[in-house]
C-alpha positions as CSV (number, residue, x, y, z in Angstrom):
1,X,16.3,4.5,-3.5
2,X,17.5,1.1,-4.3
3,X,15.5,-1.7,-3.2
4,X,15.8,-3.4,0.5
5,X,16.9,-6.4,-1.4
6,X,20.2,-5.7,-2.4
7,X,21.0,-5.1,1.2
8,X,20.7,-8.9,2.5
9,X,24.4,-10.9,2.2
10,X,24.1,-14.2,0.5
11,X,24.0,-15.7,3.9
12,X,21.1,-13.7,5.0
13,X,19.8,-15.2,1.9
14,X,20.5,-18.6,2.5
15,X,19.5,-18.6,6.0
16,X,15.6,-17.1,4.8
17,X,15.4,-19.6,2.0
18,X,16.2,-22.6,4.6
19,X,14.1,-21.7,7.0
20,X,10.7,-21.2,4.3
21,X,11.6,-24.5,2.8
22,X,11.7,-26.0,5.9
23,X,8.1,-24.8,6.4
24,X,7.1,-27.2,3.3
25,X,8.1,-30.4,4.9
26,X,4.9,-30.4,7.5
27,X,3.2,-27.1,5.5
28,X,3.1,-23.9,7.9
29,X,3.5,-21.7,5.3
30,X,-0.3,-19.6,5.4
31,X,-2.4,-19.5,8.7
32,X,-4.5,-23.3,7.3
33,X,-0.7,-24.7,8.2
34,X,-2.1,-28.2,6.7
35,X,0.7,-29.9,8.2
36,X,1.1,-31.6,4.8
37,X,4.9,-32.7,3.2
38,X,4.8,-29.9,-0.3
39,X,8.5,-31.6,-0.5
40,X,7.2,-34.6,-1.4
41,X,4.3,-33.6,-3.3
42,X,1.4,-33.9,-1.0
43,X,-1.4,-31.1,-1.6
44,X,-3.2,-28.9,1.1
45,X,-5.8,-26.0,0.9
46,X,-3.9,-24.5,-1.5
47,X,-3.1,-27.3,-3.6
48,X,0.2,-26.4,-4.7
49,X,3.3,-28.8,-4.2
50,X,7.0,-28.0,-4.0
51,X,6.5,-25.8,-7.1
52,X,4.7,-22.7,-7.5
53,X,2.0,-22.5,-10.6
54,X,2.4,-19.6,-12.6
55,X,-1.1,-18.8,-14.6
56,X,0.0,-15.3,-16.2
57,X,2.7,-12.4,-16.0
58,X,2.8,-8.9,-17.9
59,X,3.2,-5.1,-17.4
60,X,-0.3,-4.7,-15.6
61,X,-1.6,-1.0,-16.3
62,X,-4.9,-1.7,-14.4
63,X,-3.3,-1.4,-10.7
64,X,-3.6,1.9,-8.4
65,X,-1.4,4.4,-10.3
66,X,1.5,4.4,-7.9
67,X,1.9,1.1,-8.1
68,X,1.6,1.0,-12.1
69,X,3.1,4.4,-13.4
70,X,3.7,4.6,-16.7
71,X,5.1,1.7,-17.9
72,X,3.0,-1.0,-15.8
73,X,3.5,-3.2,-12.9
74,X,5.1,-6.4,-13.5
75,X,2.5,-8.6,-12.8
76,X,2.8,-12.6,-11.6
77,X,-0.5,-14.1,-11.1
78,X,0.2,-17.3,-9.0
79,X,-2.6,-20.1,-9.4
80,X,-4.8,-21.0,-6.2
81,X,-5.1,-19.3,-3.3
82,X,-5.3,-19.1,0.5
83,X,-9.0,-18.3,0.3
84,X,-12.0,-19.3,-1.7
85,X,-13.7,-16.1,-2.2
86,X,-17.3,-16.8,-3.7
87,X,-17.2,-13.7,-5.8
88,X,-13.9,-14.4,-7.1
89,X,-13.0,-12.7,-10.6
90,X,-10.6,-14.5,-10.8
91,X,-11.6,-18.0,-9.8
92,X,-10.4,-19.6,-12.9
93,X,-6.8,-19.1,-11.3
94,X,-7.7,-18.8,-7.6
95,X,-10.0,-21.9,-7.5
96,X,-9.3,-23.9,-10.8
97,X,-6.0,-23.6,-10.9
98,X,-5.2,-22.8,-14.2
99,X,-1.6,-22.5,-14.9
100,X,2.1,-24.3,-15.4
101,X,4.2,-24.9,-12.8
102,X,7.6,-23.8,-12.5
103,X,11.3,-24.4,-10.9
104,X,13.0,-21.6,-9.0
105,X,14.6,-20.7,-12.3
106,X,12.1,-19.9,-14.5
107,X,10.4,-17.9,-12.0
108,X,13.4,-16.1,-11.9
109,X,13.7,-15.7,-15.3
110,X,10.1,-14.7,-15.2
111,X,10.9,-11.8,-13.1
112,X,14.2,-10.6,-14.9
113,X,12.1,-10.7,-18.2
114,X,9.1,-7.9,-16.3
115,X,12.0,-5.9,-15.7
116,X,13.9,-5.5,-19.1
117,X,9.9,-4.4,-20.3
118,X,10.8,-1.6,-18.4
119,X,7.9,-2.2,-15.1
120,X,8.3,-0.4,-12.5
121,X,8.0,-2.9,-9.9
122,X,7.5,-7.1,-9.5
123,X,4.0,-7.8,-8.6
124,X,3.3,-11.1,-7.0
125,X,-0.2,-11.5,-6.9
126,X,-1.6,-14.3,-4.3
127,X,1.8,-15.3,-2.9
128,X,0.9,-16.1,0.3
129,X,1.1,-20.0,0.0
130,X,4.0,-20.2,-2.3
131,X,6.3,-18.0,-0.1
132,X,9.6,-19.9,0.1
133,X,9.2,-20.8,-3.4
134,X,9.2,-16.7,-3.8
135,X,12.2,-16.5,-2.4
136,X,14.2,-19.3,-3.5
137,X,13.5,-17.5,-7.2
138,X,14.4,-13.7,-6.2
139,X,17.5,-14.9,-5.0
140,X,18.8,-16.2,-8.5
141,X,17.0,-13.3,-10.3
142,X,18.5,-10.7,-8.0
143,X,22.1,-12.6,-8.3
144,X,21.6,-12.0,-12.3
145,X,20.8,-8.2,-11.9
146,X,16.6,-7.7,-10.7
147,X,17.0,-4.5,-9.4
148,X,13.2,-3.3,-9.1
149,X,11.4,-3.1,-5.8
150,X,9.0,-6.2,-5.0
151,X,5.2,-5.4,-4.3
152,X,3.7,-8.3,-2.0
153,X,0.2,-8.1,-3.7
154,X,-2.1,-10.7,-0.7
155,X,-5.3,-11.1,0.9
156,X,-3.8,-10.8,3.7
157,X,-4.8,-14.0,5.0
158,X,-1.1,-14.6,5.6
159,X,1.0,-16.2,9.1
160,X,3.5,-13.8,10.8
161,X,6.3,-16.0,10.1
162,X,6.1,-15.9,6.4
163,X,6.1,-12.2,6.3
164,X,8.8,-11.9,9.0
165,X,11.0,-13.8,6.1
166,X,9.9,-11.1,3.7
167,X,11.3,-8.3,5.8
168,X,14.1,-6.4,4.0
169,X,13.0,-8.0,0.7
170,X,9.6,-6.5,0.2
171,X,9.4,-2.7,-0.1
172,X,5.7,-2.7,-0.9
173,X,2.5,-4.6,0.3
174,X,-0.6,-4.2,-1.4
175,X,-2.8,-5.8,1.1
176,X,-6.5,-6.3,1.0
177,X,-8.8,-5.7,3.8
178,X,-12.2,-7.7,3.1
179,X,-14.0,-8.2,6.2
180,X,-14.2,-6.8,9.7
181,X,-15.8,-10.1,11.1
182,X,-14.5,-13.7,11.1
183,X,-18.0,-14.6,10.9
184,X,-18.0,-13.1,7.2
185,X,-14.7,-14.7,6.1
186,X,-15.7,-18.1,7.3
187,X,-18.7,-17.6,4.8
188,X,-17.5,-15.8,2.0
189,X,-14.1,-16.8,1.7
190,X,-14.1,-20.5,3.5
191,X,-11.1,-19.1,6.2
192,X,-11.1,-19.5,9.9
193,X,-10.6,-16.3,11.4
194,X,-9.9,-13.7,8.4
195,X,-10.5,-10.3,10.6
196,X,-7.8,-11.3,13.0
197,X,-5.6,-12.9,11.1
198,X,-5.3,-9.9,8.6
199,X,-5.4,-7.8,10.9
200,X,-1.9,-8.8,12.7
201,X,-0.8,-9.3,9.0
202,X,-1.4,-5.4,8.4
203,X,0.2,-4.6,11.5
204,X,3.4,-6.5,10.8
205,X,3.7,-5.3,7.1
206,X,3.2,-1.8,8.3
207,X,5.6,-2.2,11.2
208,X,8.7,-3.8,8.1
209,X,7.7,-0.9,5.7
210,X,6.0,2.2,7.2
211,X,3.1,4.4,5.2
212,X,3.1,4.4,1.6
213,X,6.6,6.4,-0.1
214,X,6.2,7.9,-3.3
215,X,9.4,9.1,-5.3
216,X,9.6,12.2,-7.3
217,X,6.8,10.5,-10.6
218,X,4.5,9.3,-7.9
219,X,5.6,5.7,-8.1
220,X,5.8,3.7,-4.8
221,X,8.9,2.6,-3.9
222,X,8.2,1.5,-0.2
223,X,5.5,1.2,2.3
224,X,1.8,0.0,3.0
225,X,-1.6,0.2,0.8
226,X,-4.3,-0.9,1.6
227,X,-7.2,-2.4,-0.6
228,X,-10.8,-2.8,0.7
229,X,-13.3,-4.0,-1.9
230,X,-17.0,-2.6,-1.1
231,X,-19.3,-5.4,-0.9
232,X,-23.1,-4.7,-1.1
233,X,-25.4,-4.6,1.9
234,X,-22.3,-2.6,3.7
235,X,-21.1,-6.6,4.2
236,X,-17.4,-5.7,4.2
237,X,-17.4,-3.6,7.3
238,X,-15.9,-0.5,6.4
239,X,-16.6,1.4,9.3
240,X,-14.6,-1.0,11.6
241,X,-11.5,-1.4,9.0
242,X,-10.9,2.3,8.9
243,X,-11.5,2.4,12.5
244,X,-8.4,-0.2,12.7
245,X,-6.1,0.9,10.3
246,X,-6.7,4.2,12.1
247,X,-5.0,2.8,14.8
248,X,-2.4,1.8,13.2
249,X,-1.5,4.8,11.6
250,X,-3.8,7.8,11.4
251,X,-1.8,8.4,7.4
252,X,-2.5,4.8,6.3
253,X,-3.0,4.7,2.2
254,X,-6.0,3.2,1.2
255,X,-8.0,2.7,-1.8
256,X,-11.5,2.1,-1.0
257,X,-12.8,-0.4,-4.2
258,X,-16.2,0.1,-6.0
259,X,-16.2,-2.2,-8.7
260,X,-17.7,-5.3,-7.3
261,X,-19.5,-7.6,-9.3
262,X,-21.4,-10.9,-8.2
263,X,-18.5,-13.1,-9.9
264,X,-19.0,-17.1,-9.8
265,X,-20.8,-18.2,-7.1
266,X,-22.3,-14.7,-5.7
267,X,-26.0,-15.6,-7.6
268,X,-25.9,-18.3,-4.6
269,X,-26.6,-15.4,-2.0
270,X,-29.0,-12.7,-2.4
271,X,-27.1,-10.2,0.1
272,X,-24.3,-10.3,-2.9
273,X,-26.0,-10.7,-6.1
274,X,-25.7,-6.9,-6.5
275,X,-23.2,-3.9,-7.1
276,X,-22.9,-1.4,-4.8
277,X,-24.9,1.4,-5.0
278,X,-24.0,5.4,-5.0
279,X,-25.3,5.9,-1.4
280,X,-22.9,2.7,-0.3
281,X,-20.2,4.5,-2.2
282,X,-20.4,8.0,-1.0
283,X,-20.9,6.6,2.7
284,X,-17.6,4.3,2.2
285,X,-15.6,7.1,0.7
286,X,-16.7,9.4,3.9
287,X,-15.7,6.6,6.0
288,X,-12.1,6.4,4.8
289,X,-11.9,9.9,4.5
290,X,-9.7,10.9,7.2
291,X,-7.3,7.9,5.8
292,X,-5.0,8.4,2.7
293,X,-7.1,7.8,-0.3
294,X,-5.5,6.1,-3.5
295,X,-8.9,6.2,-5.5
296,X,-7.1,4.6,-8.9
């Protein structure tokens, strides 16, 4: 199965990267839409200007195992984020913004050099805000032979339109589900309304790529997984996600996370400054039970 890529003309192409530029002039590219000029260098929320920041890429061999396989997943960490997550792991990228920035070319050269290691897949890890910057760079790496599917690795704190420009280009989302309150997400992860806004962003990825395809090694070469990270104190909601991803398809994939730790600024609240324990865990993995587990 060859990815959805290679069916778009180069005026489909064209027509996508126009349009996701366009959203850079008064920034609606993630659900803050800052309104700020990224053409001209001005910084929002996510602090990123016409050019993406790149902080690491590499076959990743740490991901669920059909989106790794054998030979890794070829991972592209992009610096900052949508969200401000105050457990972040990874808040030296996601907060810090450590990392290079780079043209439309040596991302694509970025993503042509995953694929001669042999990965099974490009892995864009929090690409929500850099979008049409995505794009512009598949279309040059896919014009000089990128032939492996994309995996759209988010939050999920992402607007409609942006995915709707993604449609036919991404085979795979790997979508997080943190929170089943707004409440939570305002706190945690300094968003306006994460529960509903990830919410419709499930829905719409689930409605461009269906529930999660496996080829013949067990690799995923299309459809939807979701990733909900257990928080301690049963903060993350479980209970209501599965009851909404139920509804959008009783077969859903999910992979239900127990390796929190209080990261950065969790020591600041005591509800947090935990791991989960076993009685958390066994009640989550009941819970999402009747879902698709991916447990690795």
């Amino acid at each position: 199965m060859q990815p959805s890529y290679l069916n778009l003309t180069p005026k489909d192409w064209k027509e996508r990267i126009d349009r996701a530029v366009s959203m850079l002039e008064s920034c609606e590219v993630c659900p803050h839409r800052c309104g700020v000029n990224r053409l001209k260098g001005e910084l929002g929320y996510c602090k990123t200007g016409r050019y993406a920041l790149v902080a690491s890429y590499f076959p990743h061999r740490g991901e669920e195992r059909p989106i790794r396989g054998k030979k890794g997943s070829g991972t592209v960490f992009f610096s900052y984020c949508s969200m401000r997550c105050v457990y972040c792991q990874n808040y030296t990228l996601s907060h810090l913004g450590e990392g290079e920035e780079v043209n439309p070319d040596e991302l694509a050269n970025i993503f042509l050099s995953l694929q001669r290691l042999g990965c099974h897949n490009i892995n864009l890890v929090t690409p929500s805000h850099v979008v049409p910057q995505i794009l512009e760079a598949l279309y040059i790496a896919v014009g000089k032979g990128l032939r492996v599917p994309i995996v759209y690795n988010t939050s999920s704190y992402d607007s409609l339109e942006s995915l709707r420009l993604l449609e036919g280009i991404v085979d795979v989302y790997l979508a997080d589900f943190k929170y089943a309150d707004d409440g939570l997400g305002r706190k945690y992860s300094r968003v306006k309304n994460y529960f509903s806004v990830a919410l419709d962003a499930i829905r719409e990825m689930h409605r461009q790529v269906g529930d999660l395809l496996l080829d013949e090694e067990g690799i995923a070469i299309r459809g939807l997984l979701i990733r909900h990270l257990l928080l301690p104190n049963r903060i993350a909601g479980t209970n209501r996600v599965v009851e909404e991803l139920k509804k959008i398809s009783p077969k859903i994939a999910i992979n239900v996370m127990d390796q929190y730790m209080p990261y950065y600024q969790a020591y600041k609240y005591p509800e947090l400054s935990r791991r989960i324990n076993p009685r958390e865990w066994e009640e989550a993995l009941s819970l999402a039970g009747s879902l698709t587990l991916v447990l690795d």
